[in-house]
C-alpha positions as CSV (number, residue, x, y, z in Angstrom):
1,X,3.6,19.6,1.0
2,X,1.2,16.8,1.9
3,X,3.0,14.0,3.6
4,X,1.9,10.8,4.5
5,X,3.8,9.0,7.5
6,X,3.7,4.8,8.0
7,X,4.6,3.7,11.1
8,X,4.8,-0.4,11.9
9,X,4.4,-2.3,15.1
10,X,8.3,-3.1,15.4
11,X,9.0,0.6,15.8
12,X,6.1,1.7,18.2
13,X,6.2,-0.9,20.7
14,X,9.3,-1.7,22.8
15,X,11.3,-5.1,23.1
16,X,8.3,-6.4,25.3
17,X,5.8,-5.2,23.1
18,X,4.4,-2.2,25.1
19,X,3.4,1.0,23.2
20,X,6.8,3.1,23.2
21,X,5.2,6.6,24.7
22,X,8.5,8.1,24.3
23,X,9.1,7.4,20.6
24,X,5.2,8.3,19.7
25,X,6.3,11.7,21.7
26,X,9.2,12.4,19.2
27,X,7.3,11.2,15.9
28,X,4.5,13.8,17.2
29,X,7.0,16.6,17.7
30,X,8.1,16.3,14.4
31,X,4.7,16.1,12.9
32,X,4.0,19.7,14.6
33,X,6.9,20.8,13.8
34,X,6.0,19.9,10.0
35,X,2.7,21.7,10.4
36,X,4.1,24.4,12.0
37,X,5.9,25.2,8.7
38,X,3.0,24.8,7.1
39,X,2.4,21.0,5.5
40,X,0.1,18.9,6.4
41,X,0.5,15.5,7.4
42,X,-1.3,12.2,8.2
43,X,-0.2,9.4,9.8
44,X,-0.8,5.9,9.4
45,X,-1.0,4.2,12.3
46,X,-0.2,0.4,13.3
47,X,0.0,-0.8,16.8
48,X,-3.1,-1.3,17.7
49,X,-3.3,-5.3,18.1
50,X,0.7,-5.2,19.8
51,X,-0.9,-2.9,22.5
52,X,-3.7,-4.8,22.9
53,X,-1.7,-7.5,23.6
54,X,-0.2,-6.3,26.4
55,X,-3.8,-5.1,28.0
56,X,-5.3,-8.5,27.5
57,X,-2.4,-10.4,28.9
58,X,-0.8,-12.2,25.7
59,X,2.7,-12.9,25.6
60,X,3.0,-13.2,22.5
61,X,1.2,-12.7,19.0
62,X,-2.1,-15.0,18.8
63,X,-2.4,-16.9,16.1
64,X,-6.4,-16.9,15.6
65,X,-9.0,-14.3,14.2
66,X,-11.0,-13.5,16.9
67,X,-8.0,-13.0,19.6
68,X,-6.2,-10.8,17.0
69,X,-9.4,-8.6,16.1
70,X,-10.0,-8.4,20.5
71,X,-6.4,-7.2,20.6
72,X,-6.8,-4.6,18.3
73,X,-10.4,-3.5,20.1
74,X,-8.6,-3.2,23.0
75,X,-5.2,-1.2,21.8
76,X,-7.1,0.9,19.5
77,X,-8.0,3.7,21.7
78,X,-5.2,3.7,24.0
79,X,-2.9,4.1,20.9
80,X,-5.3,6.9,19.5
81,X,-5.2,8.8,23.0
82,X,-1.1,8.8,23.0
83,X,-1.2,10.6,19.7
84,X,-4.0,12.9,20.4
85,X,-2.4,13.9,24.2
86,X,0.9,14.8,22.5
87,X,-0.6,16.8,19.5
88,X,-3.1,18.6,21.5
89,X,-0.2,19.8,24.5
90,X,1.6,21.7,20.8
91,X,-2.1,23.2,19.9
92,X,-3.5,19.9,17.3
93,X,-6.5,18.3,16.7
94,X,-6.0,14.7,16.3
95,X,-8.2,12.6,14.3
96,X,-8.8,8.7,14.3
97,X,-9.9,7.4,10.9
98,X,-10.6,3.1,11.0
99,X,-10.5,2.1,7.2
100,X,-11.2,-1.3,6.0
101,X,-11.1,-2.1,2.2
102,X,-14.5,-2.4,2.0
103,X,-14.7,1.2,2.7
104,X,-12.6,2.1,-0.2
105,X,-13.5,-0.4,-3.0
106,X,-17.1,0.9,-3.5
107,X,-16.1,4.0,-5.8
108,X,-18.2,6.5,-3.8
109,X,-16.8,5.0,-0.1
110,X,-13.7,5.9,-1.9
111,X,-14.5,9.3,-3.1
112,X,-16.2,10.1,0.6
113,X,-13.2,8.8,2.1
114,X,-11.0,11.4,0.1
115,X,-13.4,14.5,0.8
116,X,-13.3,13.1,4.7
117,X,-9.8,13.9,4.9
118,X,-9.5,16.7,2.7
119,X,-11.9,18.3,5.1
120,X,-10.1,17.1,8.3
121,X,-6.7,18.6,6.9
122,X,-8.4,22.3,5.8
123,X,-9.5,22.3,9.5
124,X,-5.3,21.9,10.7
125,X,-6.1,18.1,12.4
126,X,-3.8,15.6,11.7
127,X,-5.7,12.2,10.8
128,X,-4.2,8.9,12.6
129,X,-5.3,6.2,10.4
130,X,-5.3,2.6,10.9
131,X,-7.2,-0.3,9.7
132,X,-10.6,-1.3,11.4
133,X,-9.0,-4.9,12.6
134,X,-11.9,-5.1,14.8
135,X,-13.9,-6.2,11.9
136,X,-12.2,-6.8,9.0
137,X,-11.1,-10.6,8.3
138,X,-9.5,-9.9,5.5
139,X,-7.1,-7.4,6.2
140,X,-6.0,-9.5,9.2
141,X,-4.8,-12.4,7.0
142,X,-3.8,-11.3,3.8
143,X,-3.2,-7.0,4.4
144,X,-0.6,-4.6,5.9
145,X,-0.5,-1.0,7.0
146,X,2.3,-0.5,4.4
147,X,-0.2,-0.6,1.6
148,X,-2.9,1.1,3.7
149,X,-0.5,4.1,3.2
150,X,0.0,3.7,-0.3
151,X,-3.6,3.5,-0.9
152,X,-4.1,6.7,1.3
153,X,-1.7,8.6,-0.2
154,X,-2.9,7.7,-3.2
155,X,-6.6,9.0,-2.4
156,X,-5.7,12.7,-1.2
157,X,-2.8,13.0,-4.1
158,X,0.1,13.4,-1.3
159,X,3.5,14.5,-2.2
160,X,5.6,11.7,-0.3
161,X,5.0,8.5,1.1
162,X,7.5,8.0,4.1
163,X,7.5,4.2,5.6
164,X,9.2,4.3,9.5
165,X,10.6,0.9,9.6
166,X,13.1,-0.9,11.7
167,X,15.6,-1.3,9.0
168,X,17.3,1.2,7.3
169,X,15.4,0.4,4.0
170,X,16.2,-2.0,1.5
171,X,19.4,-3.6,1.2
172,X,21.2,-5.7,-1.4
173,X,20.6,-9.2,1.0
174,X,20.1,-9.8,4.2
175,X,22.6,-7.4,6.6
176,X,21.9,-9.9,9.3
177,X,22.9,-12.7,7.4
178,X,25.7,-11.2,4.8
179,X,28.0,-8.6,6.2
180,X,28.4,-7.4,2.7
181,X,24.5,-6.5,1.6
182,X,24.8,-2.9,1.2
183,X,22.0,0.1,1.3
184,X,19.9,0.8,-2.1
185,X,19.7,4.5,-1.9
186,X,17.3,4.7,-5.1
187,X,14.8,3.0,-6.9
188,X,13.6,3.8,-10.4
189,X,11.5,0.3,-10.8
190,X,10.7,-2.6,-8.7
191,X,12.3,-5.5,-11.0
192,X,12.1,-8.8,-10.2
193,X,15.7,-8.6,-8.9
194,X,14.6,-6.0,-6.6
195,X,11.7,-8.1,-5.2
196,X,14.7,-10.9,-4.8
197,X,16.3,-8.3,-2.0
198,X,13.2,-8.4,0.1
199,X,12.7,-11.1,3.0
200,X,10.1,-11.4,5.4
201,X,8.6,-9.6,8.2
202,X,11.2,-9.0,10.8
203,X,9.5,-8.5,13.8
204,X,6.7,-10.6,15.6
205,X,4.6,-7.4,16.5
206,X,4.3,-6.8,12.6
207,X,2.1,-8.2,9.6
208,X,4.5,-6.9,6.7
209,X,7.9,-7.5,6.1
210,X,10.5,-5.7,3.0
211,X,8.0,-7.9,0.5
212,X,4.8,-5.5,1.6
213,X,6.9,-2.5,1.5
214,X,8.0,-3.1,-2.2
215,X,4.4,-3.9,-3.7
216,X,3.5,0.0,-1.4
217,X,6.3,1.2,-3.2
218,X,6.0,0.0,-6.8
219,X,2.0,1.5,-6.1
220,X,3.4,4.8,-5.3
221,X,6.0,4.7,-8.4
222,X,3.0,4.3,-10.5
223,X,0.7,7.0,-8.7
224,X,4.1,9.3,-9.0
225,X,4.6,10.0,-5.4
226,X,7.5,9.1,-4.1
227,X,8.4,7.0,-1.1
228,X,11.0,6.5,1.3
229,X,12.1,4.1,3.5
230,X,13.6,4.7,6.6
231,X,14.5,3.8,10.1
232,X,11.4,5.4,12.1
233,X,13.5,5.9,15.2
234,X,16.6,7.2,14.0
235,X,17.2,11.3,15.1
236,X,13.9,13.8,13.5
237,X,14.4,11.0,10.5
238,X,10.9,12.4,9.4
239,X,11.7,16.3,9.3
240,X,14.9,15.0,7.6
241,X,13.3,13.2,4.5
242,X,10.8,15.6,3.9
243,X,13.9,18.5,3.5
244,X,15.3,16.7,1.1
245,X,17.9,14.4,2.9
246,X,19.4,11.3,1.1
247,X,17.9,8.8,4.0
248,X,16.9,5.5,3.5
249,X,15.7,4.0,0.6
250,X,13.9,6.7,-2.1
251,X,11.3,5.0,-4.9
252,X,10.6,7.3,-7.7
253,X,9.7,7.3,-11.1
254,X,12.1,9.0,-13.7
255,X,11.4,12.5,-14.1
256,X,9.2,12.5,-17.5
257,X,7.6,9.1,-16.6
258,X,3.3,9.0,-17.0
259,X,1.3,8.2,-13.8
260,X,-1.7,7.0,-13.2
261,X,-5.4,8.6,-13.4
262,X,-6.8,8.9,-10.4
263,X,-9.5,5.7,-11.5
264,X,-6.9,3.5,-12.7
265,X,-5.1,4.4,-8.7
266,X,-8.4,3.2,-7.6
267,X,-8.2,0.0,-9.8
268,X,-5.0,-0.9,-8.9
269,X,-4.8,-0.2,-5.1
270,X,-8.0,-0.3,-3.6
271,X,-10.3,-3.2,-5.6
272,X,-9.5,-6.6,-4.1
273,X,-8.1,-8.6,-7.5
274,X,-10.2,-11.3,-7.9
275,X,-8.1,-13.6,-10.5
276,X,-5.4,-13.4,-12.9
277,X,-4.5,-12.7,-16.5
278,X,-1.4,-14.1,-17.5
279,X,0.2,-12.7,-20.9
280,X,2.5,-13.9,-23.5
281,X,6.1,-12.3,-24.2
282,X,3.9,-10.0,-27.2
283,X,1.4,-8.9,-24.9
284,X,3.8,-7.9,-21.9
285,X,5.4,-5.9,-24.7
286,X,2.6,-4.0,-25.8
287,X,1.4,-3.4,-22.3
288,X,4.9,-2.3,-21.0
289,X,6.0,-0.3,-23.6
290,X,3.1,0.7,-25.4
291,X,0.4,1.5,-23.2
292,X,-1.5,-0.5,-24.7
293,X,-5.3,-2.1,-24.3
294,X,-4.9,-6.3,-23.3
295,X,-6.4,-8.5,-25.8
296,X,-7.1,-12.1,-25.5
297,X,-5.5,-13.2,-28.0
298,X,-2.6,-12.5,-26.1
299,X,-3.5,-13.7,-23.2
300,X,-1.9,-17.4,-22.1
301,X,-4.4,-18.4,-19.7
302,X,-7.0,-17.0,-16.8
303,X,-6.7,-17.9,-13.1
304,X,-9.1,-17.7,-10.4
305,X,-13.1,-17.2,-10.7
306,X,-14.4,-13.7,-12.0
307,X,-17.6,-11.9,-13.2
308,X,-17.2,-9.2,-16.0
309,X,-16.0,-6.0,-14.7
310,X,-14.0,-7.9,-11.5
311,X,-10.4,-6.2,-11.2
312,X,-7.9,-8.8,-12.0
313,X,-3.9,-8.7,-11.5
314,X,-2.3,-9.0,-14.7
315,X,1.0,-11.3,-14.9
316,X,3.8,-12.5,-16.8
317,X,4.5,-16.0,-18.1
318,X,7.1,-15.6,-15.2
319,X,5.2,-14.7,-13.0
320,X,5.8,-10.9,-12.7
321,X,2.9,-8.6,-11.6
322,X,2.6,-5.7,-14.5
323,X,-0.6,-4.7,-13.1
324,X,-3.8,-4.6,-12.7
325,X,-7.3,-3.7,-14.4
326,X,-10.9,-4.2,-14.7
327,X,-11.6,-7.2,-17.0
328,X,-14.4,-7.8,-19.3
329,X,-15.1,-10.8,-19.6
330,X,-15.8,-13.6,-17.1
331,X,-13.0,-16.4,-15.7
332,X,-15.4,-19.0,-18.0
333,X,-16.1,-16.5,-21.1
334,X,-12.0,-16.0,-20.9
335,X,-11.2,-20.0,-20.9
336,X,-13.0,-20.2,-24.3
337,X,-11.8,-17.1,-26.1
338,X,-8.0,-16.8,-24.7
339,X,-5.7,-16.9,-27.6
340,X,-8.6,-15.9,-30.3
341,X,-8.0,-12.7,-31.8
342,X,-11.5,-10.4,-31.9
343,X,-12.7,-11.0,-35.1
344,X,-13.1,-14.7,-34.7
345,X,-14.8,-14.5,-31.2
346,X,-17.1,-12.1,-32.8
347,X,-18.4,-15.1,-34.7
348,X,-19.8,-17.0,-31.3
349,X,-19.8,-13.9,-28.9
350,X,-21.5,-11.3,-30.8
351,X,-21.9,-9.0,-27.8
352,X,-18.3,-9.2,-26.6
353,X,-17.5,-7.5,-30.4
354,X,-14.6,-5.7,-30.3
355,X,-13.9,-5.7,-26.5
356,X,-10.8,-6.3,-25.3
357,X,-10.1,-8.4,-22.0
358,X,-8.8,-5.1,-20.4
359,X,-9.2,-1.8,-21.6
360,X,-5.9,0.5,-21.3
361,X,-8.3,3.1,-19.3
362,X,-9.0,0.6,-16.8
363,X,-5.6,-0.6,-16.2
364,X,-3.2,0.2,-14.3
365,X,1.0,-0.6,-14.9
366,X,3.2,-1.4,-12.5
């Protein structure tokens, strides 16, 4: 089994926000142990910026770029050297691989990425993965680990996704606020009232919160992999999901259900959406339930500004993200054609004859 392991700030760091050498210690005896019996494992790695923190003499999370990305320069390779001192005293090459998005959105960087670890895994190493904070804007403000993972896992095909958290997983409401929120043991589909369970981040050593974990898990639904959510520092919680245990929260599809291509996993979790498509109540239907291509004419309106062949997320009237897919057409060609059906924007568009706004091949459902 291929198992990729998530591990957030909150549960690597201690109360004053230094690296937690004991707990990395456990997490790395069960990730021998794991190989020992013969799967192989990665681990996605945050942390970096929270020890950083404490080497640079913050007391608490900076709120500007350039402190964050020195923070992360700084914890980087201390955080790298815990894991590789533990694996290598139980006979394991540890590997540090820095991803940003830009590494993965270019199709080959994404197919070089894959062959990267597929090489580093034939050879026994365990790759520590994190993402290159020192020089990635982007990630900083808008990104989390928790869909780092999902992308990763998605890229060498892994068998289960766990997420180490500092909650239990996902809950009904707030246990902090409403002693009656209970555990959700399974999910089939993120639903809006799923998404209405998740708050935000709950730590101030952490970028994500429930709300990142969902959109990593709805990913994973679609790639079929399942996920888990767990509490990273309850007893060998690892070694216990990946035998099967009922821990946490479990995402999976319905056995049966289609998955994405391995194109359409690249579409929807590594390209950087660029705008929106927002369909009527026909359109969701025939995307939903049919598989099928999105046409403008049933598209409501476009948002953002795109270039032909730009991925774009693909929403409800409500709201609701169904997916997302490489459009063809531009944000201006689709404010003149949205709502025409093909034939008559054949008349003034001759070379858009035919197309629809997304092909079905280049989209991928939620």
């Amino acid at each position: 089994m291929l198992v990729v392991v998530k591990v957030g700030s909150s549960t690597l760091v201690d109360a004053g926000g230094a690296l937690d050498r004991a707990y990395i210690r456990t997490l790395c005896d069960q990730v021998a142990s794991l190989v020992d019996e013969g799967h192989r494992v990665i681990v996605v790695s945050s942390g970096a910026a929270a020890v950083g923190r404490e080497r640079l003499g913050f007391t608490s999370r900076p709120s500007d770029i350039p402190s964050l990305q020195a923070c992360a320069a700084a914890g980087q390779a201390a955080l790298t050297e815990a894991y590789a001192e533990v694996l290598a005293s139980r006979g394991i090459p540890c590997a540090q691989v820095l991803l940003t998005r830009r590494d993965v959105v270019d199709r080959e960087g994404y197919l070089n990425a894959r062959n990267t670890f597929s090489r580093l895994l034939e050879l026994g190493a365990v790759p520590v993965v994190n993402e290159n904070d020192t020089v990635s804007v982007a990630e900083f403000a808008f990104g989390d680990n928790d869909m780092l993972g999902a992308i990763v896992s998605a890229l060498v095909g892994a068998d289960l996704y766990v997420i180490c958290s500092d909650v239990e997983g996902l809950f009904t409401a707030n246990p902090n606020v409403d002693p009656t929120a209970s555990l959700v043991e399974r999910v089939e589909r993120v639903s809006a009232d799923i998404s209405q369970m998740a708050g935000g981040a709950g730590s101030s050593f952490g970028t994500g919160g429930m709300a990142s974990k969902l959109r990593a898990a709805r990913a994973m639904i679609a790639a079929g992999i399942p996920t888990v959510i767990c509490k990273g520092r309850e007893a060998d919680v690892v070694r216990r999901v990946v035998a099967g245990e009922a821990v946490g929260t479990r995402f999976e599809a319905p056995e049966g259900s289609p998955h994405g291509s391995a194109l359409k996993l690249w579409i929807g979790l590594a390209e950087m959406p660029q705008g929106s498509l927002v369909l009527d109540e026909g359109a969701c239907r025939a995307v939903l339930d049919r598989g099928a291509s999105i046409l403008p004419v049933g598209i409501i309106r476009a948002e953002g500004s795109f270039s032909a062949g730009d991925v774009v997320n693909v929403l409800s009237e409500q709201g609701d993200l169904l997916g997302r897919g490489v459009t063809r057409y531009s944000s201006d060609e689709m404010a003149r054609v949205h709502g025409l059906k093909l034939d008559v924007i054949a008349r003034f568009m001759p070379e858009k004859d035919g197309q629809p706004a997304v092909h079905r091949d280049e989209l991928l459902v939620f």
